[in-house]
Each structure stands twice: as C-alpha cells, then as structure tokens.
Residue frames as qw, qx, qy, qz and C-alpha x, y, z in Angstrom:
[[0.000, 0.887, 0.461, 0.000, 0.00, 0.00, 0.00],
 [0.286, 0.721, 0.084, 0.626, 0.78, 3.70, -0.66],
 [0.304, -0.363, 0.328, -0.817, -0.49, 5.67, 2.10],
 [0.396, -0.375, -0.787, 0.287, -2.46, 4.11, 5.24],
 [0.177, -0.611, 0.093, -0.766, -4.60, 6.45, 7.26],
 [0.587, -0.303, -0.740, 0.129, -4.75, 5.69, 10.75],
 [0.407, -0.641, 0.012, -0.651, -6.90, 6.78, 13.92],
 [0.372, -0.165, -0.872, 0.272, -6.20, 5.99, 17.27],
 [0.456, -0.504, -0.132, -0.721, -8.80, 5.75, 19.62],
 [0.188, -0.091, -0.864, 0.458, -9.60, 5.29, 23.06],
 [0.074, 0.654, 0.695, -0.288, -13.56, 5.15, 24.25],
 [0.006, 0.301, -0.069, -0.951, -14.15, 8.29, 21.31],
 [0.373, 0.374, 0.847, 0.057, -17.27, 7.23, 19.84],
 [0.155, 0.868, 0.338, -0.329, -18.83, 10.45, 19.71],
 [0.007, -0.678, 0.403, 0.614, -15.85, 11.98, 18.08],
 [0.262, -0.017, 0.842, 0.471, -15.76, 8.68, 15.47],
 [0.329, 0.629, 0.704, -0.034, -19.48, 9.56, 14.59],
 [0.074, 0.940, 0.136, -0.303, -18.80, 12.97, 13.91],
 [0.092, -0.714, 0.545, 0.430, -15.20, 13.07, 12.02],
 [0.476, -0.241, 0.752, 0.388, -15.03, 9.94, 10.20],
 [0.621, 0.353, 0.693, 0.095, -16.89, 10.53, 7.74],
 [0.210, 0.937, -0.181, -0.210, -15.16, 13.31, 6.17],
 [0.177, -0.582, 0.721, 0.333, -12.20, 10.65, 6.08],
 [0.578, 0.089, 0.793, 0.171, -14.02, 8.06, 4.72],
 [0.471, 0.844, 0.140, -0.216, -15.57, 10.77, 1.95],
 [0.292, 0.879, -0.360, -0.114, -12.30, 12.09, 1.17],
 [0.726, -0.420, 0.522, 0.156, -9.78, 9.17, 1.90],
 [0.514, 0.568, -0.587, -0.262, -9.31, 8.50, -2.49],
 [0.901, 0.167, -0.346, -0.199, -9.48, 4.83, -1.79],
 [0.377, 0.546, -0.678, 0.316, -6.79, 4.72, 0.74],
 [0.636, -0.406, -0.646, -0.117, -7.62, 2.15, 3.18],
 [0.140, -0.685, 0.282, -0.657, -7.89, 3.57, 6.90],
 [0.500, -0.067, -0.792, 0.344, -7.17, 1.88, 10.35],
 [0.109, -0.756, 0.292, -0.576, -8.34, 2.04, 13.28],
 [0.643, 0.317, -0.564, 0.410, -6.25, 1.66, 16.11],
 [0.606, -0.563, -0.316, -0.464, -8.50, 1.15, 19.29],
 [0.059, 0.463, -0.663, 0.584, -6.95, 1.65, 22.58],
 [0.274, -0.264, -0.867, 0.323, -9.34, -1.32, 24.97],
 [0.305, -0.187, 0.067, -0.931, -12.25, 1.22, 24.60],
 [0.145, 0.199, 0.854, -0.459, -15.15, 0.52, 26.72],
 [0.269, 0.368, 0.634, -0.625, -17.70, 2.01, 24.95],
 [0.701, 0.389, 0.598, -0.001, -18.71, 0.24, 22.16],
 [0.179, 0.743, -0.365, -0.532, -16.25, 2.33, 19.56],
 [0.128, -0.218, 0.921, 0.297, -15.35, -1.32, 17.55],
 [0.398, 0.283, 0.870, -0.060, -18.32, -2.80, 17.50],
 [0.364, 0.775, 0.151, -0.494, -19.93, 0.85, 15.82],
 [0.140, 0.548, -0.617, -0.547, -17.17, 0.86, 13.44],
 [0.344, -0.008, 0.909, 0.233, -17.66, -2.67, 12.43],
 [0.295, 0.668, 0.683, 0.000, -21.73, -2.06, 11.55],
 [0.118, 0.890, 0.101, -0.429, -21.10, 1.36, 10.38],
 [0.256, 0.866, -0.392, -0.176, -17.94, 1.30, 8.37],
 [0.944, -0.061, 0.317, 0.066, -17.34, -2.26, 7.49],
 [0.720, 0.601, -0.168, 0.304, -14.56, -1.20, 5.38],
 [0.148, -0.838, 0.346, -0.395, -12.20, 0.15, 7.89],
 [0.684, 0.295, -0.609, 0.273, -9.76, -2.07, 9.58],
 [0.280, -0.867, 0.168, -0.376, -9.86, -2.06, 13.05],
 [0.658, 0.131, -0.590, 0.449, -6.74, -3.24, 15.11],
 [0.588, -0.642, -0.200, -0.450, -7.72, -3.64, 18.54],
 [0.154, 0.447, -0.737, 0.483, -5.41, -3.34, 21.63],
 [0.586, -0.074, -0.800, 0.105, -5.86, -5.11, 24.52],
 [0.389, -0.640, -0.319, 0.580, -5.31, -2.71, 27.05],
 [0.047, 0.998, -0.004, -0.043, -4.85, 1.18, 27.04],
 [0.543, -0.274, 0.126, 0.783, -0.82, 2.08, 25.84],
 [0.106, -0.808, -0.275, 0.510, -1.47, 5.44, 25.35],
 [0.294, 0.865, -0.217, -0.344, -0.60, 7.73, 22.63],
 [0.294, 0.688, -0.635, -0.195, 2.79, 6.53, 21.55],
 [0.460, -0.202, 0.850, -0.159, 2.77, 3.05, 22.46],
 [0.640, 0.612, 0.391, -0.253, -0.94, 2.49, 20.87],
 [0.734, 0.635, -0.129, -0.206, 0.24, 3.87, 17.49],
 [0.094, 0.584, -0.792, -0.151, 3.85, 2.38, 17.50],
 [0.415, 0.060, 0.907, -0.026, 1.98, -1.30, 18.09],
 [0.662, 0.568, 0.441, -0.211, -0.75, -0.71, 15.66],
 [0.300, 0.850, -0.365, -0.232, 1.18, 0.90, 13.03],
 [0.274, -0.505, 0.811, 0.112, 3.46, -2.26, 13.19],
 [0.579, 0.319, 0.748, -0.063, 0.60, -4.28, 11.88],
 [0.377, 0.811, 0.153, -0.421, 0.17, -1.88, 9.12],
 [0.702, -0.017, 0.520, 0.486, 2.26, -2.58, 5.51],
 [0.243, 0.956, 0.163, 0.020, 2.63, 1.05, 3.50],
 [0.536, 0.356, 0.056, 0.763, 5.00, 3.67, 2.41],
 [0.067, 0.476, -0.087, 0.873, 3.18, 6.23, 3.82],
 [0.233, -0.334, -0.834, 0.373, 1.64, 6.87, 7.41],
 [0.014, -0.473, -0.085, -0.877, -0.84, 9.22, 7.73],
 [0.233, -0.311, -0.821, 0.417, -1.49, 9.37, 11.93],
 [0.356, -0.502, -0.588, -0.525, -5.00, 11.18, 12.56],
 [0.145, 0.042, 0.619, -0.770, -6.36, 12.51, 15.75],
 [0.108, 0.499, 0.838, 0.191, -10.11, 11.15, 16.03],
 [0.063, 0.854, 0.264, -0.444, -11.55, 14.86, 16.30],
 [0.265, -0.308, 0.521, 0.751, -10.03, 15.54, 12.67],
 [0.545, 0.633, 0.439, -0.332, -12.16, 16.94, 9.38],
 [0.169, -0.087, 0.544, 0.817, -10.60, 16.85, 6.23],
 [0.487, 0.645, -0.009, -0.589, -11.63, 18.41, 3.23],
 [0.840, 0.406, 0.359, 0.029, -11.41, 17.44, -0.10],
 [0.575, 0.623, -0.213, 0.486, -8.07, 17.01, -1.83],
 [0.601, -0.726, 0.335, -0.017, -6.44, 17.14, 1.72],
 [0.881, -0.127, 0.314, 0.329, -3.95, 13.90, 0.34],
 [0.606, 0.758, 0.083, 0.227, -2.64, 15.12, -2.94],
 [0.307, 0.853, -0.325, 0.272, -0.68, 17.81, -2.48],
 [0.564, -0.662, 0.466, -0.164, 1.08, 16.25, 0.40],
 [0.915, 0.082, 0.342, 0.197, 1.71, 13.03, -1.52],
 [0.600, 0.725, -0.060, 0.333, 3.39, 15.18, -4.46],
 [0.002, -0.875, 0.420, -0.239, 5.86, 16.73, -1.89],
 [0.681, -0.309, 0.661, -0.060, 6.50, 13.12, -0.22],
 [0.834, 0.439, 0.250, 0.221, 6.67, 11.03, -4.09],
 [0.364, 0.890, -0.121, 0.246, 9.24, 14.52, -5.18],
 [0.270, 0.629, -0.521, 0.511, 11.54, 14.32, -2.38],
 [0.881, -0.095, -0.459, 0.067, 12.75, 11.77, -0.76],
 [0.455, 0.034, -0.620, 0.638, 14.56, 13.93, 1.93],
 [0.401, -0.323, 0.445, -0.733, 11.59, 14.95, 3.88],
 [0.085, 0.021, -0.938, 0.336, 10.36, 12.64, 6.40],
 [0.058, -0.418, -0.845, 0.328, 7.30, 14.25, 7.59],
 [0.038, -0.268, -0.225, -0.936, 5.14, 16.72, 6.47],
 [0.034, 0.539, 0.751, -0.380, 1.61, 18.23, 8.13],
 [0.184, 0.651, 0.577, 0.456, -1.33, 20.10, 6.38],
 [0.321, -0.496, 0.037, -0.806, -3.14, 23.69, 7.75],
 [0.251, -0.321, -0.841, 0.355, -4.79, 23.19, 11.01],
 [0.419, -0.337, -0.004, -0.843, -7.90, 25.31, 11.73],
 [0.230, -0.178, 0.491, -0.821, -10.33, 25.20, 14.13],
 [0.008, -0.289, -0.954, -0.080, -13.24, 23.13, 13.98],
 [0.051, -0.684, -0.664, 0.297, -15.52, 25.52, 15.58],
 [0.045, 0.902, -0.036, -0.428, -14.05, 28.64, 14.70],
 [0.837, 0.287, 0.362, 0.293, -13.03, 27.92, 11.15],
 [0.236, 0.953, -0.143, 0.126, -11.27, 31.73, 10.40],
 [0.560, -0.713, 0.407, -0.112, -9.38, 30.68, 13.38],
 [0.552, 0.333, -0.740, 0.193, -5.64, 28.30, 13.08],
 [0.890, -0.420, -0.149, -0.095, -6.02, 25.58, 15.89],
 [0.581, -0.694, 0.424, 0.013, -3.69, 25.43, 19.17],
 [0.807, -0.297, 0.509, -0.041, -2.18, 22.18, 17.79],
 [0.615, 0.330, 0.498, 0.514, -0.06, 22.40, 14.31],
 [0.384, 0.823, 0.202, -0.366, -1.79, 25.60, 13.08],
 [0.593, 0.771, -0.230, -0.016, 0.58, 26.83, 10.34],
 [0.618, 0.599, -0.380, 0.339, 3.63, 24.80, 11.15],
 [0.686, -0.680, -0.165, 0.197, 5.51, 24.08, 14.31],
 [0.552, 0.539, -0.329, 0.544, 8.40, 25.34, 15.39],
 [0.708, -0.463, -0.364, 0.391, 10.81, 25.61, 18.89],
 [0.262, 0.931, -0.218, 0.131, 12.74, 28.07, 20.68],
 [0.270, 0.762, -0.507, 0.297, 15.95, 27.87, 22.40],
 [0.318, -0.082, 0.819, -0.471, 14.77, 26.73, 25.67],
 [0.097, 0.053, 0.988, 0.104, 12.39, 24.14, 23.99],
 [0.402, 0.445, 0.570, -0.561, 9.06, 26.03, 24.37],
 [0.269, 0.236, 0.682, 0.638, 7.07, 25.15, 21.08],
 [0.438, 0.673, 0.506, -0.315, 4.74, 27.19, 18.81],
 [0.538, 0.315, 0.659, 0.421, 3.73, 27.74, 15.60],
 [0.002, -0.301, -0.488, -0.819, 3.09, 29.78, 12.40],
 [0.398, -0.448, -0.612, -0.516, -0.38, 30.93, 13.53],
 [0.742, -0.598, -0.270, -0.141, -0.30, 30.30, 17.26],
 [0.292, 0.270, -0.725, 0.562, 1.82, 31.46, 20.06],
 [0.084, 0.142, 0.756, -0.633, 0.61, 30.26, 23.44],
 [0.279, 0.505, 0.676, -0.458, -2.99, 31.16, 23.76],
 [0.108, 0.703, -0.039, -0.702, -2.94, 33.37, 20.68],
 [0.607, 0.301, 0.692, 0.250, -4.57, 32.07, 17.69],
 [0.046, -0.267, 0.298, 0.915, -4.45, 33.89, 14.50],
 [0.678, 0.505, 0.311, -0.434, -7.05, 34.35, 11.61],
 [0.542, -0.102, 0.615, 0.563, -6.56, 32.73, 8.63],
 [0.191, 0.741, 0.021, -0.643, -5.75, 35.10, 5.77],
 [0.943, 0.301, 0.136, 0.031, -3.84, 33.29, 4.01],
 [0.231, -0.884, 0.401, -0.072, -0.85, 34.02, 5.41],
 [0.391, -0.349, 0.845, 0.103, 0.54, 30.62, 5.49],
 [0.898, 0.133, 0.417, -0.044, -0.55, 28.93, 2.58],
 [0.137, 0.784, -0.600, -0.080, 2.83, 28.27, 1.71],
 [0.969, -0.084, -0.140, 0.185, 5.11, 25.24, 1.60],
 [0.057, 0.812, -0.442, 0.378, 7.82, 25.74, 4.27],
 [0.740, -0.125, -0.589, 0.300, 10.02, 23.62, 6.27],
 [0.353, -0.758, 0.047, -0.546, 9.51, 24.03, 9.77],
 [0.059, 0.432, -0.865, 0.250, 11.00, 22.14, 12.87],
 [0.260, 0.068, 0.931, -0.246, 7.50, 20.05, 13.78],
 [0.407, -0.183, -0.519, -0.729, 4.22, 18.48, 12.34],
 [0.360, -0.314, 0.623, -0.619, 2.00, 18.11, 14.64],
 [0.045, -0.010, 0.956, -0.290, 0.69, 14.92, 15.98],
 [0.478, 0.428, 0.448, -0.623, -3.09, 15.74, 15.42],
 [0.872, 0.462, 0.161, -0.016, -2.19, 14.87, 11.44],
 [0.407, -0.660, 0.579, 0.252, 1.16, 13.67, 10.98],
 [0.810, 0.524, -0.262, -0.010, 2.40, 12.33, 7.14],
 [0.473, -0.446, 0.722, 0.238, 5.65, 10.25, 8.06],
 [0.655, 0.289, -0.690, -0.106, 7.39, 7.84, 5.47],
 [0.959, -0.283, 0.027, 0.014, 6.54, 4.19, 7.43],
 [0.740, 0.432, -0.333, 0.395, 10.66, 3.37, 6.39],
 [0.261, 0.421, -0.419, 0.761, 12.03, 6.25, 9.05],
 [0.666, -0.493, -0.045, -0.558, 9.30, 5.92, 11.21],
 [0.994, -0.111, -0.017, 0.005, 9.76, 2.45, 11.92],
 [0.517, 0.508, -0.201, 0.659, 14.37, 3.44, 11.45],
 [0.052, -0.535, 0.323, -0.779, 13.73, 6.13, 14.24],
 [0.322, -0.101, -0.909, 0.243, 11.97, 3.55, 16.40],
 [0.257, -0.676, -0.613, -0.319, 8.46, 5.00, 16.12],
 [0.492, -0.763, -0.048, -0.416, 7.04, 7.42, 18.93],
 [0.151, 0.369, -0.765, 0.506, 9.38, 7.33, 22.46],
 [0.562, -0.477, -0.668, -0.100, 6.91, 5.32, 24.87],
 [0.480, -0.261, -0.508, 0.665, 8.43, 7.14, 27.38],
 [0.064, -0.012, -0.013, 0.998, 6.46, 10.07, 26.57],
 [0.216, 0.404, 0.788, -0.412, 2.98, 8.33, 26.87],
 [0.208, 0.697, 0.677, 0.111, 1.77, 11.28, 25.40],
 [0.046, -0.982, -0.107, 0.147, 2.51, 15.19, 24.50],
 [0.139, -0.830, 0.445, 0.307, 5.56, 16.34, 22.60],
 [0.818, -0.097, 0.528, 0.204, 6.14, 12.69, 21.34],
 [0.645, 0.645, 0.371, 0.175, 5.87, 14.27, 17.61],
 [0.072, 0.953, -0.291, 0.050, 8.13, 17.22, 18.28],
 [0.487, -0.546, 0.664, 0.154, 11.01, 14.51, 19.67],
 [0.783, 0.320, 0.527, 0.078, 10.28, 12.78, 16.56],
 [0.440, 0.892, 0.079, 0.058, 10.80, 15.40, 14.41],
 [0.098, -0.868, 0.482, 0.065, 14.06, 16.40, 15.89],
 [0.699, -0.333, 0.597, 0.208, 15.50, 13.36, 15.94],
 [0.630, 0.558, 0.521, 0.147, 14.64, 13.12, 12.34],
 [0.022, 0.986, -0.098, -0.131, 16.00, 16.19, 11.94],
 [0.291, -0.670, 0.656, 0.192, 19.46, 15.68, 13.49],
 [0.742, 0.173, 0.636, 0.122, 19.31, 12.38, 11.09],
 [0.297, -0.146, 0.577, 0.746, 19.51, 14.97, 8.29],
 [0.113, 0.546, 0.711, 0.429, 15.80, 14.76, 7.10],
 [0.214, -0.156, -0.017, -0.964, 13.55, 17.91, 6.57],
 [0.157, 0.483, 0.794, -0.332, 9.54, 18.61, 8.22],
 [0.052, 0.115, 0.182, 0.975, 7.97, 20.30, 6.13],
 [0.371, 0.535, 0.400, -0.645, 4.25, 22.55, 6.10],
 [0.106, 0.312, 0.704, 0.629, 1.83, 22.28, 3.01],
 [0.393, 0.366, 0.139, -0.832, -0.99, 25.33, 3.22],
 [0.357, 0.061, -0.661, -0.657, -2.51, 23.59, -0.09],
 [0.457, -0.141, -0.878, 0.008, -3.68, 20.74, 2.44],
 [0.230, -0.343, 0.349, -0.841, -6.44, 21.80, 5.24],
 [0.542, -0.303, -0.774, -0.125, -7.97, 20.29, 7.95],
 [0.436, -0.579, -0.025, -0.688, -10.08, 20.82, 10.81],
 [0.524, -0.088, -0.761, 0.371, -9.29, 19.91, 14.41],
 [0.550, -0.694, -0.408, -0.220, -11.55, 19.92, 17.75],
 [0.341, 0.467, -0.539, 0.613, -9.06, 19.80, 20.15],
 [0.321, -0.373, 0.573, -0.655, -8.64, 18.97, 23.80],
 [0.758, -0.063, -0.481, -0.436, -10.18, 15.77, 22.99],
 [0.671, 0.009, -0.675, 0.307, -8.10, 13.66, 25.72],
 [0.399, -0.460, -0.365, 0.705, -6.86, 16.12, 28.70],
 [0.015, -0.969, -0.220, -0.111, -8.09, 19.95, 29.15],
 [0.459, 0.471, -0.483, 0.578, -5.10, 21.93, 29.37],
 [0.429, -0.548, 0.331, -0.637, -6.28, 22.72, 33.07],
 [0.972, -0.172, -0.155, 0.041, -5.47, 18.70, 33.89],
 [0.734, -0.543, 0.406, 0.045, -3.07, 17.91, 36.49],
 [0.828, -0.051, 0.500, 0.249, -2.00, 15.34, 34.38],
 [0.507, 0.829, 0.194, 0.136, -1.40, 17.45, 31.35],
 [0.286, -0.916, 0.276, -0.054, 0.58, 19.64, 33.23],
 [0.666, -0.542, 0.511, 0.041, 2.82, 17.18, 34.21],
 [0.790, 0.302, 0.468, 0.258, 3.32, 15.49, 30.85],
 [0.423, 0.822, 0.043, 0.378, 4.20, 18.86, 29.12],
 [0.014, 0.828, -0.531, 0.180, 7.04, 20.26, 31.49],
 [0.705, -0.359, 0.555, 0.259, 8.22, 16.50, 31.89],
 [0.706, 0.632, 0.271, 0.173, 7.79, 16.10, 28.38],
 [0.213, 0.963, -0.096, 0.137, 9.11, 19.64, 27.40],
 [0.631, -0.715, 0.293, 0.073, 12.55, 18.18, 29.68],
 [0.733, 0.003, 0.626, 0.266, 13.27, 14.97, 28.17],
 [0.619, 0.752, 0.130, 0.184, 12.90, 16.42, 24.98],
 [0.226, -0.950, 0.204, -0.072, 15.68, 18.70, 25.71],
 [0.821, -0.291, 0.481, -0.097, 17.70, 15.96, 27.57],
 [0.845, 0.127, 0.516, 0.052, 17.70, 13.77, 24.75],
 [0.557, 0.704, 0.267, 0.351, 18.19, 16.32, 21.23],
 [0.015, 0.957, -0.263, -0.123, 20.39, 19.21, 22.58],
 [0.534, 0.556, -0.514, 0.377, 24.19, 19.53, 21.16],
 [0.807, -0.033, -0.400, 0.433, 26.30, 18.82, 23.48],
 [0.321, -0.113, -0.248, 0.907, 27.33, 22.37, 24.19],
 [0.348, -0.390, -0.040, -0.852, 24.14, 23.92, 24.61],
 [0.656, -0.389, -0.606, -0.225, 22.59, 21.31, 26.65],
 [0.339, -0.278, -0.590, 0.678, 24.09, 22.09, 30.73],
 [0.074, 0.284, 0.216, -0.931, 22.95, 26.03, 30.21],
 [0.440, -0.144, -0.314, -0.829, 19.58, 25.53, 28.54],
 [0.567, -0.350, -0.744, -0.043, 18.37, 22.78, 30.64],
 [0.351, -0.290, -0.471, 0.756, 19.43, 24.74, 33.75],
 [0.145, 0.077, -0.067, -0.984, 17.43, 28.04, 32.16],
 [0.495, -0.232, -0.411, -0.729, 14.29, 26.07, 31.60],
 [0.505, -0.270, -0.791, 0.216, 14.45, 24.97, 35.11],
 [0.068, -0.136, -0.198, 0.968, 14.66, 28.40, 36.37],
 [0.220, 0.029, -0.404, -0.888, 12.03, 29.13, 34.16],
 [0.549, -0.064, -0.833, 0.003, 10.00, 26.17, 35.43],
 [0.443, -0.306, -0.655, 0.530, 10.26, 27.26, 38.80],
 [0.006, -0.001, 0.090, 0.996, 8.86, 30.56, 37.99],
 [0.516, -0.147, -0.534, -0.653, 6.03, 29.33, 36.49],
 [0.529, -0.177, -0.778, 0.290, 5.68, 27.29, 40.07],
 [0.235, -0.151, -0.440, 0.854, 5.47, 30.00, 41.86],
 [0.437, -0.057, -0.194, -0.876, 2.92, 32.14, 39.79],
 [0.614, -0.248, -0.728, -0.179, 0.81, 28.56, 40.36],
 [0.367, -0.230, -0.638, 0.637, 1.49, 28.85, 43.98],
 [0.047, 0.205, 0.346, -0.914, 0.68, 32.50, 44.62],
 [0.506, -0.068, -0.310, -0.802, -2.97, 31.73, 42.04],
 [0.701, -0.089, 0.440, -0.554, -3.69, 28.79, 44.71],
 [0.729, 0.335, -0.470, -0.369, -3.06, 26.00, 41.85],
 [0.388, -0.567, 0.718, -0.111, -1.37, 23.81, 44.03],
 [0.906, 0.125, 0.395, 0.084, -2.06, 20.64, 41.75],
 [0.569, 0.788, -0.159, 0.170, -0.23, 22.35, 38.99],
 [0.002, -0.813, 0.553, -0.184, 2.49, 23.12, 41.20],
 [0.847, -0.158, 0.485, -0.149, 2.38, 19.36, 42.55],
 [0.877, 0.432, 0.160, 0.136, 2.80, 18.54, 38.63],
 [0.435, 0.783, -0.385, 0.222, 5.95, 20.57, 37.86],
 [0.528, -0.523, 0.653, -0.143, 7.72, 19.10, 41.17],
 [0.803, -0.085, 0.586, -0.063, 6.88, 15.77, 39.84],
 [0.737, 0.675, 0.012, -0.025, 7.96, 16.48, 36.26],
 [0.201, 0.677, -0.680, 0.196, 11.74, 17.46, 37.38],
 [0.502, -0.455, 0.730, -0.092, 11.76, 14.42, 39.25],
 [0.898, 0.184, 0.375, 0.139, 10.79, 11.93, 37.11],
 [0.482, 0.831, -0.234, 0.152, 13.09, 14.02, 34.82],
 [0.073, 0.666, -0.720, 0.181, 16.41, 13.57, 37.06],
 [0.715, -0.260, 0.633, -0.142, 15.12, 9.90, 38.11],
 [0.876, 0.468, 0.091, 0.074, 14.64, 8.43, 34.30],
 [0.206, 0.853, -0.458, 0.146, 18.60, 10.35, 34.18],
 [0.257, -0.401, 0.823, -0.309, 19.89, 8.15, 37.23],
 [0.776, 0.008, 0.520, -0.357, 18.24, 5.41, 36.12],
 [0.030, 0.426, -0.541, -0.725, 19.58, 5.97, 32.74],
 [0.566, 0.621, 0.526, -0.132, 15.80, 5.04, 31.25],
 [0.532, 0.839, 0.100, -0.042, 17.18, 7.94, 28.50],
 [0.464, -0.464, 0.181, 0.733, 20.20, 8.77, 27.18],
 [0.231, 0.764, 0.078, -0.597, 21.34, 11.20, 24.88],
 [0.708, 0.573, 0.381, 0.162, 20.80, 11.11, 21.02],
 [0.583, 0.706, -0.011, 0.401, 22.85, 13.75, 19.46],
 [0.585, -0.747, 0.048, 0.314, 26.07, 14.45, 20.86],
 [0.458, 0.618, 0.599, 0.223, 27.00, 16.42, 17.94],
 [0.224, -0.511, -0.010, 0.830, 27.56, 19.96, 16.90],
 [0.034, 0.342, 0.616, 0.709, 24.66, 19.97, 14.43],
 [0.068, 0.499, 0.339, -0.794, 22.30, 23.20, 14.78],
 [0.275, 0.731, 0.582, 0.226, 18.53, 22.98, 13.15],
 [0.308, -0.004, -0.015, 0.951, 18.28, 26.36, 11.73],
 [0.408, -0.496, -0.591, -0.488, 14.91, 26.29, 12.54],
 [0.575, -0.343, -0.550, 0.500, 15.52, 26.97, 15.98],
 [0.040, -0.883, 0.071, -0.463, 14.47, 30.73, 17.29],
 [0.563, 0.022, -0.437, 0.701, 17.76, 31.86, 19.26],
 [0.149, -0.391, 0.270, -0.867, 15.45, 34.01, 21.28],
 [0.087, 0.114, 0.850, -0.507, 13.46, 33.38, 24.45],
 [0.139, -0.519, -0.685, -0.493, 9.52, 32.77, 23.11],
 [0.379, -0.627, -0.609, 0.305, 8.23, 33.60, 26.73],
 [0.333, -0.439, -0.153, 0.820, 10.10, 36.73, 27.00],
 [0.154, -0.159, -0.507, -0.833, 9.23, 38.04, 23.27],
 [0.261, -0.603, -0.661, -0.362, 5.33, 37.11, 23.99],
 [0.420, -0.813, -0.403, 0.000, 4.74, 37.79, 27.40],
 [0.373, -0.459, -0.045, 0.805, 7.67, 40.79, 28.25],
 [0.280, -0.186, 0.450, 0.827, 7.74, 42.13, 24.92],
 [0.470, 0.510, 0.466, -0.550, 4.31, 41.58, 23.74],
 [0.411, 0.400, -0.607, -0.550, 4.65, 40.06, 20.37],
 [0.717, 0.212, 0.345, -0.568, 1.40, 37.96, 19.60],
 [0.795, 0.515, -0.048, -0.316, 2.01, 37.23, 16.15],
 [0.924, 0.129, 0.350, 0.088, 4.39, 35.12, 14.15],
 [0.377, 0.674, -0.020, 0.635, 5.76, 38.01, 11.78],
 [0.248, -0.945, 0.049, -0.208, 6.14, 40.38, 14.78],
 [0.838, -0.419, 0.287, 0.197, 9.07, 37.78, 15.69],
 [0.700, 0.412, 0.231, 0.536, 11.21, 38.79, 12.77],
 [0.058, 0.885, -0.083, 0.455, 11.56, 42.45, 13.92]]
C-alpha cells in the first residue's frame, strides 16, 4: 500500500461519529485503520456495523498515545503513514498535495497540512496551526499560534515551508524512518512525542515540512483539558526529556538549567494563584526528569555539533509575554 490512514482511539465514539466521515468521503481509496486503545464504549463494534470497510486493530489494554500507534502501526504494511487525531475533518483534496511533496523528495520525512479550528473555522487551531516550530529553551509554537494566541486565517501561510515540527493531530511520516527512528518514544505516553520525533529526524539529516494547499479541521482537547493535572505534568516533563535527549552537546548544561529556572517561575505564579495541583505537577515532572537520568531510562541522542536552523535563538516567553509580540511576523523584527 501507498499511504495508510490511521486513527487511534480510546472510548471516542462520539468523536468517530462525527469526524469519520469526512475521512471516509475524502480518503481517495486509501484504506484507513483504526487503532482502538481497549475502549469501553462500544467504539469497535460501531465501526464494524457502520464502516465495514475500515480495519480495526484492537489493543488489549490502554498504551497510550505513543505506544498504541507504534503497536498498531506495526501491523500496518505502507510507504506512507498518515497518523489522525479522532476529532479531525478533512476536506477534499487534503492527500494530494502532500503526496506530491512526499513522491518529489525523498529527503523529507514528515510533512503536516493547515490546522484550523473546527468551531471557529477563520481561526488556526492550538495544535499544528501553520507549522511548528521551537525556541531555544524548547518552548514550542507555531506559524499561527503562540501560546494562547490564535491567529485568523488570511492566508498568510498557505505556503510550503520547512519548519521544525508536524503536529501529531495529522502527521504524514514515510513508514521506512518511522519504523528506522523507532516510532514514537513510549516514554512520553503522550505530548511532545511528535516534536522529539521530528528532531530526531532532523538531526538524522531529514527535513519537516508545512503544506498550506492541504487543510484540515481539528476539535481539540479531545483527551486532557489543558487545566489537567496530568497534562501539566506530561508537558514540562515532556518539554525536559525532549531537551535531555536532542540538545548539542554544548548547549545542553545552560539551557536545561534556564528552563528549570524558568519552570520554577512558572511554580510559583501557580502557587501565589492557589493551583497547588499544577504546582504538585511541575515538582513531579523534574523528578521523574532527574530519576529516568539516574536510572539511565534515557540517554542522549545527538552528541554532535549539528544546529537545526529552525531553531528561534530568542526566548519565546520573554518576546510574547515581556515584549508583547502575539504574532508570528512580529518575531522577525
């Protein structure tokens, strides 16, 4: 097979009734999976009577995000992967242009369409919008979106532009490097897994790139609210290990040490607004961060003196929230 579309799910019925059938409209005959985390509430059995064409590969148990698609994806025999969040709407002619930049060149790896909003379709979505990208100290965002700040789409980004991530919510991979880079880290359960992908993929030499030609609609928040505990805790462990694992050598002592500082800041402000789970979660994020170290669960991947140039050498936090630059372009001045 060409291309493969695959959805994982865990107990998302509501979201499969409502999204899939924009994939199964537009899919162009590629065959689609899904890739059913031990839901409880009757998400297989719907698919079966509903969409007897679909494939479903059915876990046993719950292995979250990166686990789930690295085991289901193994069952899966393609060239291309195309991973899916179940709260996704394509449109029509979503595949195409993405295939032509994956069939043309063979040194990008991953590529990821527009993201808009679901509800607020003017609107680029938290998760991808136009393109990811990192800064220095590790904090992502994107074309379209910094932090809370969503743009409108003007067409501003329908471009094709290599960027430093695609996000995870619709993710083109070649199956070859996927499956080469040893799929999704497990150790990341969930959140960020696609951005350590990317880098690694990176330092490997290969490009991510953005297609504007290609749009799709995403719900978001489908799993955790960003106001979860657990969220919390996954994004500034997450946001660590990444770090950890993909810095050079000689940036890695004094940027890990600045986004601890930084870290602990954000602790405080949590403290003095009464969050005290939040603050609970960032404690527990540096530890499991310096226990997976001393335990050596990770070690480090590029020890190196290659620098993505996709990297902003400036602090995101400070530009947005000192400086007050909102936008995407405002970061070039």
């Amino acid at each position: 097979m060409k291309l493969s579309i695959a959805i994982l799910n865990w107990n998302g019925l509501s979201h499969l009734q409502t999204f899939l059938p924009s994939v199964v409209e537009h899919s162009n005959g590629h065959p689609v999976f899904l890739i059913d985390n031990a839901s409880t509430d009757g998400s297989v059995e719907w698919l079966k009577q509903t969409y007897p064409t679909i494939i479903p590969i059915v876990h046993e148990q719950n292995e979250g995000f990166c686990r789930g698609y690295n085991s289901g994806l193994s069952q899966i025999d393609s060239t291309y992967f195309v991973l899916l969040n179940s709260d996704v709407e394509v449109t029509e002619g979503w595949l195409d242009p993405i295939l032509k930049i994956l069939d043309q060149d063979s040194s990008v790896a991953a590529v990821q369409p527009k993201i808009l909003s679901y509800h607020e379709k003017h609107l680029f979505e938290y998760a991808g919008a136009g393109g990811g990208q990192i800064d220095f100290l590790g904090y992502p965002f994107c074309r379209g979106r910094i932090f809370d700040t969503l743009e409108e789409d003007k067409g501003q980004y329908d471009d094709l532009a290599e960027i430093f991530w695609a996000s995870g919510a619709c993710f083109f991979v070649r199956a070859d490097l996927f499956r080469a880079m040893g799929g999704f880290d497990e150790k990341f359960f969930a959140h960020m897994e696609e951005i350590d992908l990317c880098w690694r993929l990176k330092n490997a030499g290969y490009k991510i790139m953005y297609c504007g030609q290609s749009t799709v609609y995403h719900l978001g928040g489908g799993t955790l609210h960003k106001s979860n505990s657990m969220k919390t805790f996954l994004n500034y462990r997450n946001g660590l290990l990444l770090l950890y694992k993909n810095l050079t050598q000689k940036r890695l002592f004094s940027t890990l040490f600045l986004r601890l500082v930084l870290d602990g800041i954000a602790g405080v402000e949590h403290l003095l607004k009464c969050r005290f789970a939040s603050v609970k979660a960032i404690w527990k994020a540096h530890k499991a961060l310096y226990s997976f170290i001393y335990l050596e669960k990770i070690s480090r991947k590029n020890d190196s003196n290659f620098e993505s140039p996709h990297i902003l050498y400036k602090s995101i936090v400070w530009q947005y929230f000192i400086r007050g630059k909102k936008y995407y372009e405002e970061l070039k001045k």
